[in-house]
C-alpha angles and dihedrals in degrees: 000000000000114000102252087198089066099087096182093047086056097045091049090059087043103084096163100039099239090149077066107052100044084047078062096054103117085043095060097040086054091054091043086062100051091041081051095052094035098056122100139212098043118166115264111261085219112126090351101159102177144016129214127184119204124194147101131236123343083009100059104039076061088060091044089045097048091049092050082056098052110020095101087063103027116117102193139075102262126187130174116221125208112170140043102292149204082206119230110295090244101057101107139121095331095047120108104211121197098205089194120192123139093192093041086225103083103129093212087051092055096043084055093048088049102049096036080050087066096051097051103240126162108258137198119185117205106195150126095228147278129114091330092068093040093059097037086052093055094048105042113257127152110264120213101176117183128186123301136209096073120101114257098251090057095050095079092121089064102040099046107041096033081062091046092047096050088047084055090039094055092036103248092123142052108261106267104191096122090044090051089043095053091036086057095047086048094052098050090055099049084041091060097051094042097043113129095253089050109107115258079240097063100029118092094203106046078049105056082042085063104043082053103049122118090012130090112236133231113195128193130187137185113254111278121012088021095050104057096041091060098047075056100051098053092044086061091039089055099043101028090027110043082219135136110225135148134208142203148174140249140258085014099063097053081065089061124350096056105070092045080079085071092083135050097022101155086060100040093042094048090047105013120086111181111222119197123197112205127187123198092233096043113137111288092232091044087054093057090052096064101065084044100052085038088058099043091049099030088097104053094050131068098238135353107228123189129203116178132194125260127212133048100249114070085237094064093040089059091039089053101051091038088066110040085042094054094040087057101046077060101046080055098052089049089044095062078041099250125143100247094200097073117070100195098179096060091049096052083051102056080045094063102038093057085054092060 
């Protein structure tokens, strides 16, 4: 493994400086806010019904993230769509559509503009450029254009609370100052232990990435804040770590996948680490699942890790998550001395895919 205390090892791997651009996390999420509050031409929230979210990847765990924030006090239908459509039969006037692609270029994304165009839906679209804006531009759309030149997985901040901040804007959603307030003191101070120069002693994320490397993780987190969290953990694992890894969500998967431990346990046990999110407000009855699972799988994995959220508001507890858990899918790419930026297997498959 490579040593995560040698900070020009690891920036010499780093060709496309993503260490630096989760490290800037909170900073993205504050500017996301002010480009959110500060953009004009927004749709009117008037007799707004339903809300769908369109996007891939990166994109459309910000739409799954923002819902998980707001869903207790939400008043209106919300969906998340990843794929090429047809949207849902009853997206039309009175629909609110988040068309969401950092790059502009994202083929679902344009099928979605297309086909929510011809409804007549209200759309916003949340990107840093491309064909996306161009289009929305032509025909009229709301354009909330954040900052290029990041890859789109690391481009969560913006996504996410410049969707937040236009829902506000447009008053779709509570007002959310004191939780962005609190969310922001919460990541600067995640951001300052689990900076690269801090010591792998005394850094929680370059902790939990050794205690996860060469072994593939399984991830499970409690319905809501958890679960989302987790989809978004071993999306970072797979694209900043090179590394295979699975999730899955209590209390659904003690009604299925965990019964599938029973088998195989010389091999689980020698390559699978179970990692359990766990949030403070997490349901009662959730939080008594976990010790239970952990201690019915505990003997078919190498090691039972926990992480737990940080913050009171749900905002800042999946904030929280979100960054120590990027910041360490990172560390562990660097840490099998891979560059974590590249991401070789998408672009062979768009490859692919244009050839045929």
């Amino acid at each position: 493994m490579i040593d995560l205390d040698d900070v020009e090892a690891m920036a010499e791997l780093d060709s496309l400086g993503i260490l630096d651009d989760v490290e800037g996390f909170p900073r993205q999420c504050r500017e996301a806010w002010r480009i959110a509050d500060t953009t004009e031409g927004l749709p009117s929230g008037a007799g707004v019904d339903s809300i769908l979210v369109v996007g891939m990847g990166g994109s459309g765990i910000s739409g799954d993230v923002a819902q998980a924030v707001v869903e207790p006090r939400f008043p209106l239908p919300w969906r998340v769509v990843k794929g090429y459509g047809p949207l849902p039969e009853w997206v039309g006037r009175n629909t609110c559509v988040f068309v969401m692609s950092y790059s502009g270029q994202t083929e679902e994304a344009l099928a979605a503009f297309e086909d929510a165009s011809g409804r007549g839906a209200r759309i916003v679209i949340i990107s840093s450029g491309g064909a996306l804006m161009t289009m929305g531009r032509d025909r009229g759309a709301a354009l909330v254009r954040i900052p290029g030149g990041l890859q789109p997985r690391a481009s969560l901040g913006y996504l996410c609370l410049c969707l937040l901040g236009t829902l506000r804007k447009m008053q779709l959603a509570p007002d959310m100052t004191e939780e962005m307030a609190e969310s922001l003191e919460v990541l600067d101070a995640i951001a300052a232990v689990c900076r690269r120069d801090v010591p792998s002693g005394d850094n929680p994320a370059k902790t939990l990435a050794g205690r996860l490397y060469g072994k593939i993780p399984v991830i499970y987190g409690g319905y809501g804040v958890g679960a989302v969290a987790a989809q978004r953990f071993k999306t970072d694992l797979n694209e900043y770590g090179k590394s295979p890894a699975f999730y899955n969500v209590l209390p659904e998967l003690n009604h299925n996948e965990i019964v599938g431990w029973n088998r195989l346990g010389e091999m689980t046990s020698a390559n699978f680490v179970l990692v359990l999110l766990r949030d403070p407000y997490e349901d009662r009855r959730v939080a008594l699942r976990f010790p239970a699972t952990a201690k019915v799988v505990a003997g078919h994995v190498s090691d039972v890790v926990e992480v737990c959220s940080e913050g009171r508001s749900r905002l800042a507890r999946l904030l929280s998550f979100a960054l120590v858990t990027q910041l360490a899918a990172v560390y562990l790419g660097l840490g099998y001395g891979v560059d974590p930026g590249p991401v070789e297997a998408i672009e062979m498959l768009k490859s692919e895919l244009e050839n045929n």
